[in-house]
C-alpha positions in Angstrom: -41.5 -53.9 111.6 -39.4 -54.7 114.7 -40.6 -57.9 114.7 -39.9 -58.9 111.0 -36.4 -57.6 111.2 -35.8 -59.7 113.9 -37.3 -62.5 112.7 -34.5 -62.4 109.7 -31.4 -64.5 109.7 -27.5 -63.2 109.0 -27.6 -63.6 105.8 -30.7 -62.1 105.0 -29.3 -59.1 106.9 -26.5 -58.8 104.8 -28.5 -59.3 101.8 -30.5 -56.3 102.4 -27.4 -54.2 103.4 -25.8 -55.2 100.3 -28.3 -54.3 98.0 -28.8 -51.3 99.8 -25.6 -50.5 99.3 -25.3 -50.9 95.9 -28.4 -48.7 95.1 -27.1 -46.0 96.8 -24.0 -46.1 94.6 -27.0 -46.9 91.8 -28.2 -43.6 91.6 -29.1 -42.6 95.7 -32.3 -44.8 95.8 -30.7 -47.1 98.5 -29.7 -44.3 101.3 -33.5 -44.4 102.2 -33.5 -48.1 103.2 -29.9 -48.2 104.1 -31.1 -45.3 106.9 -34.2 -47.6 107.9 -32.2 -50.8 108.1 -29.8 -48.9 110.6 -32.3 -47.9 113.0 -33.9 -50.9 113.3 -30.4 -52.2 114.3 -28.6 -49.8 116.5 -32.1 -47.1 117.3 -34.8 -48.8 117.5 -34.8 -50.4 121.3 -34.7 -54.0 121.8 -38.0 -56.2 123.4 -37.3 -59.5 125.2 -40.2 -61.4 124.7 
């Protein structure tokens, strides 16, 4: 999963926060992914390859 969020550009990146975003003001259903996507960018350690 590391890999594939990597692997995305800028703008896919903000795409994803955006909608996740917007789904959490939707109803809640965002906060899940919106929590996932922030790991993977400050938690989740970084790998040099």
């Amino acid at each position: 999963m590391q890999q594939w969020y990597q692997n995305l550009t800028k703008a896919q990146k903000i795409l994803l926060y955006t909608a996740s975003v917007v789904l959490c003001f939707a109803g809640g259903i965002g906060f899940v992914p919106l929590v996932f996507l922030l790991y993977l960018n400050f938690g989740a350690p970084k790998y040099k390859k």
